[in-house]
C-alpha positions as YAML, in Angstrom:
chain: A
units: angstrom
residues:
- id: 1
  name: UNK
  ca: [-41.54, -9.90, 17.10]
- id: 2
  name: UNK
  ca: [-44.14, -8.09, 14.93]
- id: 3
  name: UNK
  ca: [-45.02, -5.37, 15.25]
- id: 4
  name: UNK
  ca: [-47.71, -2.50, 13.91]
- id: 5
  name: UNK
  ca: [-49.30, 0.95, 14.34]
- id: 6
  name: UNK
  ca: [-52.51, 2.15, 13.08]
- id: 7
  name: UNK
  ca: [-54.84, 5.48, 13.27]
- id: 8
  name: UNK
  ca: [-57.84, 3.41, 13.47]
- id: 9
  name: UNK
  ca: [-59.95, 6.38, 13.67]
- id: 10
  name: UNK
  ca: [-61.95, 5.56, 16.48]
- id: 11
  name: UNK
  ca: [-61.98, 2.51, 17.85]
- id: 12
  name: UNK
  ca: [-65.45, 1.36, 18.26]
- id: 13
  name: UNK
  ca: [-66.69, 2.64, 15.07]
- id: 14
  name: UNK
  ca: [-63.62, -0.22, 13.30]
- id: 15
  name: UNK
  ca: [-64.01, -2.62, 16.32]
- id: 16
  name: UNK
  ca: [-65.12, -5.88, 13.82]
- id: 17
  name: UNK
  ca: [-62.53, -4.53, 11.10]
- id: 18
  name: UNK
  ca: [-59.92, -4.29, 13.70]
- id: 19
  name: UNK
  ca: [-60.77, -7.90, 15.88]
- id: 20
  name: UNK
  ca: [-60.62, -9.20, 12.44]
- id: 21
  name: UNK
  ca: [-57.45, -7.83, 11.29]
- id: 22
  name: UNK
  ca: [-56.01, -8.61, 14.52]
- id: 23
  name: UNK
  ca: [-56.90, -12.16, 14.41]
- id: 24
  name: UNK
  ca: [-55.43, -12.39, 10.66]
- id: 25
  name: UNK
  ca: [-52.42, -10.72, 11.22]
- id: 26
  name: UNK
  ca: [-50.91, -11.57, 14.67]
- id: 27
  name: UNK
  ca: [-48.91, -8.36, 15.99]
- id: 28
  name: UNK
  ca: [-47.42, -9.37, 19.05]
- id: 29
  name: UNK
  ca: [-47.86, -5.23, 19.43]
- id: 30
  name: UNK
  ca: [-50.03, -2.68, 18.13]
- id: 31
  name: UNK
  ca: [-50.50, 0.81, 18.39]
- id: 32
  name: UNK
  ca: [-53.32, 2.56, 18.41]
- id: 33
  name: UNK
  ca: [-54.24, 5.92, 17.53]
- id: 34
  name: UNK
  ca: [-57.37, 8.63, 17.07]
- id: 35
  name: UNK
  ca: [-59.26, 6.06, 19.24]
- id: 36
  name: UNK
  ca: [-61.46, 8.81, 19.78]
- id: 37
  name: UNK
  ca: [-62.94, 6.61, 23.34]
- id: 38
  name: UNK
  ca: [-62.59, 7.52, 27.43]
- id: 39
  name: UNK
  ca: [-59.77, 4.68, 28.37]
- id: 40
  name: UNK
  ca: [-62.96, 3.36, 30.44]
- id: 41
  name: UNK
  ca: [-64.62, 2.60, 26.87]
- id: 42
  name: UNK
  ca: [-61.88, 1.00, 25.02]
- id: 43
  name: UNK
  ca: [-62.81, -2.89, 23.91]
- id: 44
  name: UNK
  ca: [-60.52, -4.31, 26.25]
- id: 45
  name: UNK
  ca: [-62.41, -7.09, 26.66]
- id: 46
  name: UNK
  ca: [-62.87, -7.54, 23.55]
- id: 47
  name: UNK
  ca: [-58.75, -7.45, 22.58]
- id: 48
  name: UNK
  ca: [-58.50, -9.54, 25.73]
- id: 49
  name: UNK
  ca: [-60.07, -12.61, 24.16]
- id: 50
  name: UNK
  ca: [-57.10, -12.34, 21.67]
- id: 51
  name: UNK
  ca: [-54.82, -13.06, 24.13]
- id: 52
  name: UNK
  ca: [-53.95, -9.07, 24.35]
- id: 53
  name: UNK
  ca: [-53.35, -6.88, 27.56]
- id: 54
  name: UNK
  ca: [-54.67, -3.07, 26.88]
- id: 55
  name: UNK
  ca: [-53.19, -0.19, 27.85]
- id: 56
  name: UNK
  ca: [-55.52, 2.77, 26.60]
- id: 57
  name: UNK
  ca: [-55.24, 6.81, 27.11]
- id: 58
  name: UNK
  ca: [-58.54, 8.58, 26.31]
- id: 59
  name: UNK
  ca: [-60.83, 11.32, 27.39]
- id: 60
  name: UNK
  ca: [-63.96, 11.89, 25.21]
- id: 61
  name: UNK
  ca: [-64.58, 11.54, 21.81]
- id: 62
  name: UNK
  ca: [-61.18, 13.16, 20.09]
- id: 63
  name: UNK
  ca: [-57.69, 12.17, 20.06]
- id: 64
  name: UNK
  ca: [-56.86, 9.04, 22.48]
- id: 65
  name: UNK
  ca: [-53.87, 6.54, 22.13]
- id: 66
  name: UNK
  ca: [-53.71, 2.79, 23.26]
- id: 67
  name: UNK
  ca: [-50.96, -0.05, 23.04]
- id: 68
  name: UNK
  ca: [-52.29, -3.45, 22.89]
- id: 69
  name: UNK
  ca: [-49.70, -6.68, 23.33]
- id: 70
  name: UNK
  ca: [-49.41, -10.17, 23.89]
- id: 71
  name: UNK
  ca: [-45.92, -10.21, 25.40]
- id: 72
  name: UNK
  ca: [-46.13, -8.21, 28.40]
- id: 73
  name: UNK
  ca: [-47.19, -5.01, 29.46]
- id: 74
  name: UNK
  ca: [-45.24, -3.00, 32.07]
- id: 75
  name: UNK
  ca: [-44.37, 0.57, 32.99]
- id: 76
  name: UNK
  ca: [-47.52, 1.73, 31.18]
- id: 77
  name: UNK
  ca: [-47.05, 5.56, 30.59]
- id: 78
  name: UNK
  ca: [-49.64, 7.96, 29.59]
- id: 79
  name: UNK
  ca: [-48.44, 10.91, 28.19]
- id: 80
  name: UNK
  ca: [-44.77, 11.73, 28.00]
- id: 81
  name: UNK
  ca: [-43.06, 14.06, 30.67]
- id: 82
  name: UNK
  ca: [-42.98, 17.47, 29.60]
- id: 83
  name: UNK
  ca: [-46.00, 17.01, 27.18]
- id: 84
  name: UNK
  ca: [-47.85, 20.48, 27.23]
- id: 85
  name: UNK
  ca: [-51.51, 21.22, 27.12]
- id: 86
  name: UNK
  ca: [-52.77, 23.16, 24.10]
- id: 87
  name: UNK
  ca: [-55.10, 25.67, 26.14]
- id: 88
  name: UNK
  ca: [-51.81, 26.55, 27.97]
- id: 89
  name: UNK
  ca: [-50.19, 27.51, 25.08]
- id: 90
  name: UNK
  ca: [-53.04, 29.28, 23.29]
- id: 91
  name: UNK
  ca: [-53.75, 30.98, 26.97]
- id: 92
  name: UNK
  ca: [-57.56, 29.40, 26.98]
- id: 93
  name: UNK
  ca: [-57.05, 27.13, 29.43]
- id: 94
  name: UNK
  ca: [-55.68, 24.34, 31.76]
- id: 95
  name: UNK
  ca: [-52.01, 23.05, 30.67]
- id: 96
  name: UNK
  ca: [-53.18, 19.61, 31.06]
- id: 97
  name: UNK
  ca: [-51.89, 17.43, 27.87]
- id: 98
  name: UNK
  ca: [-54.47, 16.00, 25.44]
- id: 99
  name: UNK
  ca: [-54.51, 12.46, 25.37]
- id: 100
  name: UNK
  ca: [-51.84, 12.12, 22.56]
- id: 101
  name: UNK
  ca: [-49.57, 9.83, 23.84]
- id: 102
  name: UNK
  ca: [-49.24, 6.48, 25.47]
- id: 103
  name: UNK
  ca: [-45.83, 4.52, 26.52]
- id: 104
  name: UNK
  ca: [-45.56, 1.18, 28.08]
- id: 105
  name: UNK
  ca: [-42.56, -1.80, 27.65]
- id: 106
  name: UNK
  ca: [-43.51, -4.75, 26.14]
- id: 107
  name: UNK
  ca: [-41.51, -7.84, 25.96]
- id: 108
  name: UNK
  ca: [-38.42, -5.85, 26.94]
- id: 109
  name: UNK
  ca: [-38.80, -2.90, 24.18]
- id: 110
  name: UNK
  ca: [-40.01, 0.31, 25.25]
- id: 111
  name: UNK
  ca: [-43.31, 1.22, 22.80]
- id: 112
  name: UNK
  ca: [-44.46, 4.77, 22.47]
- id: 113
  name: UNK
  ca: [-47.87, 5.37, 20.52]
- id: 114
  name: UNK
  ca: [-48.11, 8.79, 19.35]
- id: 115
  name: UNK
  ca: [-51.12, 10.44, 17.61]
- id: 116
  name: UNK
  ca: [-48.98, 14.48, 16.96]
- id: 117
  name: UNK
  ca: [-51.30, 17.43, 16.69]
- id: 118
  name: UNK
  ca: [-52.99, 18.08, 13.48]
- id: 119
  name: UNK
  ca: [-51.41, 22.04, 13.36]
- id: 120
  name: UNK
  ca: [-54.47, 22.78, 11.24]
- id: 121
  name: UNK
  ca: [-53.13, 26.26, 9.52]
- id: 122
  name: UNK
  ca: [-49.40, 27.71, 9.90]
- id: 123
  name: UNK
  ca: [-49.28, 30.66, 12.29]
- id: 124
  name: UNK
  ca: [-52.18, 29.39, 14.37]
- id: 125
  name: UNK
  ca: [-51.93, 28.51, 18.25]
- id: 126
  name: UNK
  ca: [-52.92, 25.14, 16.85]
- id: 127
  name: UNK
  ca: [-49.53, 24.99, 14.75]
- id: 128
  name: UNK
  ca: [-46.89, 26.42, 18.24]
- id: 129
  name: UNK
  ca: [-48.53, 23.78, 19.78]
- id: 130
  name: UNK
  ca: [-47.57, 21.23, 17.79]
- id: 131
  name: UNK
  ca: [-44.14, 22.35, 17.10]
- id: 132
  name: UNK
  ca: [-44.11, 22.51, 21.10]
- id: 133
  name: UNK
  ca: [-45.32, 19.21, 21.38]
- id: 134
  name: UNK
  ca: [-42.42, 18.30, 19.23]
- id: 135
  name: UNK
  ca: [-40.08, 19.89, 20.85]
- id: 136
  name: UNK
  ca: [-41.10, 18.26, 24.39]
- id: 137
  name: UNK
  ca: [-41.29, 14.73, 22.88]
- id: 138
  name: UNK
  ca: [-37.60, 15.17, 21.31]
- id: 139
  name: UNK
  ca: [-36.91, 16.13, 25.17]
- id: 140
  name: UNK
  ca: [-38.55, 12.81, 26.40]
- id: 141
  name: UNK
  ca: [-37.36, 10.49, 23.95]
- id: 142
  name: UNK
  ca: [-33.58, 11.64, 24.59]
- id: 143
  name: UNK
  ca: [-33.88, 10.79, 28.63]
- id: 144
  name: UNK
  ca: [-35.09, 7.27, 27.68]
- id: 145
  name: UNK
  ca: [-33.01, 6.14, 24.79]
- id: 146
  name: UNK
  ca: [-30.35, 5.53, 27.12]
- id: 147
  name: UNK
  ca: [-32.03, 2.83, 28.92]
- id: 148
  name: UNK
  ca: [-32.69, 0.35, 26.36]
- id: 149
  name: UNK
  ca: [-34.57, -0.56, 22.77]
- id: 150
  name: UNK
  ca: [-37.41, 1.66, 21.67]
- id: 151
  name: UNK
  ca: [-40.26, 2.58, 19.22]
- id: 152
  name: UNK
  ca: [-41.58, 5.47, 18.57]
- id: 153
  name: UNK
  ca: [-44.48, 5.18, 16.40]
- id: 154
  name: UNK
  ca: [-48.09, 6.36, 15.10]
- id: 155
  name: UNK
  ca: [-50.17, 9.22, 13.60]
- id: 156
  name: UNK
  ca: [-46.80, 12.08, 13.58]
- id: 157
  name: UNK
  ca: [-49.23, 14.20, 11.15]
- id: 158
  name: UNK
  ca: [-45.89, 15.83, 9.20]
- id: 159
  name: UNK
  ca: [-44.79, 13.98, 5.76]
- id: 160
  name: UNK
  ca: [-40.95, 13.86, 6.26]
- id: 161
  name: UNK
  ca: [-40.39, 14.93, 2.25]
- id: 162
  name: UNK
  ca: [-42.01, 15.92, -0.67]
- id: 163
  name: UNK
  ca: [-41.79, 12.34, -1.84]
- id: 164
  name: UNK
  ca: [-44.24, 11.46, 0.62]
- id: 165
  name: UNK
  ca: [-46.67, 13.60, -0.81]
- id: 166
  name: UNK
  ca: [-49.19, 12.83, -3.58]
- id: 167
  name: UNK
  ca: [-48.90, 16.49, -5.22]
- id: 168
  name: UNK
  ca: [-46.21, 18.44, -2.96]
- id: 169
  name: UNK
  ca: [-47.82, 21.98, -5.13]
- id: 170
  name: UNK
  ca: [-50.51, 21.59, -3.84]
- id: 171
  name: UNK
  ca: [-49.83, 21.47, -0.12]
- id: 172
  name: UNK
  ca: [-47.19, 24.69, -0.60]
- id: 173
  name: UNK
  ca: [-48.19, 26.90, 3.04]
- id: 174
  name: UNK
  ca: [-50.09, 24.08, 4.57]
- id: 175
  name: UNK
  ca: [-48.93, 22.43, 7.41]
- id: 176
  name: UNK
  ca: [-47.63, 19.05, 7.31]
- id: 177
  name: UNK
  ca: [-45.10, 19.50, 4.98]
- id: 178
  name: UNK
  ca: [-43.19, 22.78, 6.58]
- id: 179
  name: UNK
  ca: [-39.94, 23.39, 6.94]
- id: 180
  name: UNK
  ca: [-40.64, 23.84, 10.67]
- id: 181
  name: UNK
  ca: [-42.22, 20.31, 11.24]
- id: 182
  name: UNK
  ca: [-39.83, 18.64, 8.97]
- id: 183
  name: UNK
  ca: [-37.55, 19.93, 11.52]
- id: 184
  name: UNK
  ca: [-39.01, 18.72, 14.45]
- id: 185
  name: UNK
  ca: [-39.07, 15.14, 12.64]
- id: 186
  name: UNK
  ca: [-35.12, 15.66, 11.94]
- id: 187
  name: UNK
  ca: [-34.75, 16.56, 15.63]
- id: 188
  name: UNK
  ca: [-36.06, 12.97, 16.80]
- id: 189
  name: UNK
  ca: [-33.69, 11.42, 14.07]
- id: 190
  name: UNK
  ca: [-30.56, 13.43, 15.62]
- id: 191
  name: UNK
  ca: [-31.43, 11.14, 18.64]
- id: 192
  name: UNK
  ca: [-30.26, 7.64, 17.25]
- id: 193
  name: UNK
  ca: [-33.55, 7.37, 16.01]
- id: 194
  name: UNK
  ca: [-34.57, 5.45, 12.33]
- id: 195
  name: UNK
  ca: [-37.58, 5.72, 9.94]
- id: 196
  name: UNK
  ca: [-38.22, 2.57, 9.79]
- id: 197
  name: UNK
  ca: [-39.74, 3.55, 5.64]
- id: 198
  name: UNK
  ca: [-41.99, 0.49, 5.01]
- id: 199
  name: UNK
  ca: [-42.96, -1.01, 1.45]
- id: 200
  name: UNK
  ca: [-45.73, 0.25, 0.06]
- id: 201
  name: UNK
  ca: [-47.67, -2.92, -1.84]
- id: 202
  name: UNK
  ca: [-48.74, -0.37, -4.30]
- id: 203
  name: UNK
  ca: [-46.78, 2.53, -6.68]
- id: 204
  name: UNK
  ca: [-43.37, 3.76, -5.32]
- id: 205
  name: UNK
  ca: [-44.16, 5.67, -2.80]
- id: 206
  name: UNK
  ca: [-45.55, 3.77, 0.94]
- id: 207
  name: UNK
  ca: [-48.32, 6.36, 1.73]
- id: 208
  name: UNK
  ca: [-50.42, 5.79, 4.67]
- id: 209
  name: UNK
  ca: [-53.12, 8.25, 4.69]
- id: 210
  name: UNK
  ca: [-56.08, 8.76, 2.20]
- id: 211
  name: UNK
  ca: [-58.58, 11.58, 2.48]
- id: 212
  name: UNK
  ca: [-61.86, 10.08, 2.27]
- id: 213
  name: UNK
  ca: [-62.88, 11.94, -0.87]
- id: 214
  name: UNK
  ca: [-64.01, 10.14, -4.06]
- id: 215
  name: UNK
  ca: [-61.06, 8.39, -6.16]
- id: 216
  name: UNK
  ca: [-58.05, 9.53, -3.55]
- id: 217
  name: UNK
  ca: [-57.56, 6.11, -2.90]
- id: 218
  name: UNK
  ca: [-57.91, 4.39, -5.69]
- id: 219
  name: UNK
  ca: [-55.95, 6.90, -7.24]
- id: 220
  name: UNK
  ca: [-53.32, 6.58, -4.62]
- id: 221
  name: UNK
  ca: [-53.44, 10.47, -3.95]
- id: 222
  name: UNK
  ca: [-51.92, 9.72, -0.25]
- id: 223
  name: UNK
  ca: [-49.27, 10.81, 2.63]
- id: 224
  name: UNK
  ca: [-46.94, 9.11, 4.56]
- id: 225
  name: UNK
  ca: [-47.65, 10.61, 7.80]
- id: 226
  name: UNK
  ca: [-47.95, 7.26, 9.51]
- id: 227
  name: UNK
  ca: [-43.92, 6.70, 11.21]
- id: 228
  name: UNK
  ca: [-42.36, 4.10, 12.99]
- id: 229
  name: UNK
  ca: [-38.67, 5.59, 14.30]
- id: 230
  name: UNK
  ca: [-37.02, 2.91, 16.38]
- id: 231
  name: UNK
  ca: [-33.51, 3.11, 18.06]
- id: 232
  name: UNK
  ca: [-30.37, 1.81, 16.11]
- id: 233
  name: UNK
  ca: [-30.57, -1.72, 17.82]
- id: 234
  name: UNK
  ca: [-34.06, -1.97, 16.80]
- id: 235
  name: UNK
  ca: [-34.04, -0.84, 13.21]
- id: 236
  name: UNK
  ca: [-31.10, -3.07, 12.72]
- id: 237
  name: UNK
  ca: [-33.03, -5.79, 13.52]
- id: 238
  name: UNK
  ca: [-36.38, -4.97, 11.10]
- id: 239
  name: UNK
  ca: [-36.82, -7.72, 8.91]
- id: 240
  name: UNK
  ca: [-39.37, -6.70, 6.65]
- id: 241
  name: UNK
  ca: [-42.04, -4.30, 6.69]
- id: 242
  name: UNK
  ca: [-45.04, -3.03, 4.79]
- id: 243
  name: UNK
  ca: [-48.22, -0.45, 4.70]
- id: 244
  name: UNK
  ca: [-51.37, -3.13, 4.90]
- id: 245
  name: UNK
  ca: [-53.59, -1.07, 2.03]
- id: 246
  name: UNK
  ca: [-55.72, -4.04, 2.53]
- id: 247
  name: UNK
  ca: [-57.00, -2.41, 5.83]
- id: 248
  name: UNK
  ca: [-58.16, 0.94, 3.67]
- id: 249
  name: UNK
  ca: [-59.83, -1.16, 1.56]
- id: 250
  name: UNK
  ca: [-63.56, -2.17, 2.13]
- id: 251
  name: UNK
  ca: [-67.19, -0.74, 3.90]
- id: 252
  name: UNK
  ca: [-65.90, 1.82, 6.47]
- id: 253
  name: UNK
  ca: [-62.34, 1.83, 6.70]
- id: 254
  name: UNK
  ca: [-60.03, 4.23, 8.74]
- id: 255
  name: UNK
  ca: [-58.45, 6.67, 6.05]
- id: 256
  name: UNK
  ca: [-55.36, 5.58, 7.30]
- id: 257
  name: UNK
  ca: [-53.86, 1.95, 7.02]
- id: 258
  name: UNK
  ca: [-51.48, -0.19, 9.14]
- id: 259
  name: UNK
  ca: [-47.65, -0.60, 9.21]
- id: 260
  name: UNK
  ca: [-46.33, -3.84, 10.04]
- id: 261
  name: UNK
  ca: [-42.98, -4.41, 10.84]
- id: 262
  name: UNK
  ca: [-41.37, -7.82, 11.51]
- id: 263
  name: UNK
  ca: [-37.97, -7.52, 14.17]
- id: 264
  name: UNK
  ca: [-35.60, -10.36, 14.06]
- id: 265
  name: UNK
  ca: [-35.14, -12.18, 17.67]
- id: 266
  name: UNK
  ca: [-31.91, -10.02, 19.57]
- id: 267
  name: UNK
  ca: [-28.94, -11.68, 18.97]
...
């Protein structure tokens, strides 16, 4: 089985990049996240003549989640139970959950595609809300591990070390790389569950996000914010895997690139 997860950054603005790099590379299931498109506008036609079934989360023009796969899609999930709503926590609003997360079982493993709230600045409502969303995932996650193989991956917007930073001093009191979040990413791995750390094809280090700015690509100034965590009897089976830079690469790329992993059959 192969399998991959990608913060395409909007789905329709990548749709030829990503029918292409579907068609080249063959996951049997992707993840999808940032689609930034209503579930009622994803491509699913499109995916469809690629032999994939869609399962898409969305409501406007931010966030969104999807799972596309060729080997069965049941028990299609969006959101996870317990996920709160940001304006509930920052007391603006509704408690409804942004459209963050989408779970569905495919070919017998249970896929989660996650796309974690940004935090933008430590000590802002924006920043408890992610930690809560954290916290309510870890919850979710532990009542389903029980029932079988799963994958939990996508956009988890926290770099697990300093080694998955470009310049750790210069990200000293921003989010993504607090003690807090790092936390919250432990949390999940108290569960049973693995980082499944892919290779990175360039340097030492298998970054997966590159601001657009001039040169921090090329330079390989990145992040590994991109995770795939997968239950023992998954990540025991991972065969190989790898960050695509190809993907970055190119006229009007996401500023984030693929991870592919390839899962041995179950023995």
């Amino acid at each position: 089985m192969r399998l991959a997860t990608w913060n395409v950054n909007s789905v329709n603005a990548r749709l030829p990049r990503l029918l292409d790099w579907l068609a080249a590379t063959e996951p049997d299931v992707l993840c999808l996240q940032e689609t930034k498109c209503p579930a009622e506008a994803f491509p699913a036609a499109e995916a469809g003549e690629l032999g994939y079934a869609v399962a898409a989360h969305g409501d406007g023009r931010w966030n969104g989640v999807a799972i596309l796969s060729r080997i069965g899609l049941e028990e299609v999930t969006p959101s996870f139970p317990g996920e709160p709503g940001f304006g509930e926590l920052a007391g603006v609003g509704a408690a409804r959950p942004e459209a963050r997360a989408i779970g569905a079982t495919c070919g017998g493993l249970r896929v989660w595609s996650l796309y974690a709230p940004n935090g933008r600045a430590v000590g802002s409502p924006h920043y408890a809300y992610k930690l809560e969303w954290f916290a309510a995932l870890r919850d979710a996650l532990a009542a389903e591990l029980p029932s079988g193989p799963l994958v939990a991956c996508g956009d988890y917007n926290v770099a697990p070390t300093d080694a998955d930073v470009w310049d750790p001093a210069l990200f000293v009191g921003a989010t993504h790389v607090t003690p807090a979040e790092r936390d919250a990413l432990a949390a999940l791995r108290d569960l049973g569950l693995h980082d499944v750390v892919p290779t990175p094809m360039k340097g030492p280090h298998p970054y997966t996000y590159w601001d657009y700015r001039a040169g921090m690509f090329h330079q390989n100034k990145g992040m590994r914010i991109d995770l795939v965590y997968a239950s023992g009897d998954v990540s025991g089976r991972v065969r190989s895997a790898y960050v695509d830079r190809e993907a970055r690469k190119g006229k009007g790329p996401s500023d984030h690139a693929p991870i592919v992993v390839d899962l041995d059959q179950k023995s």
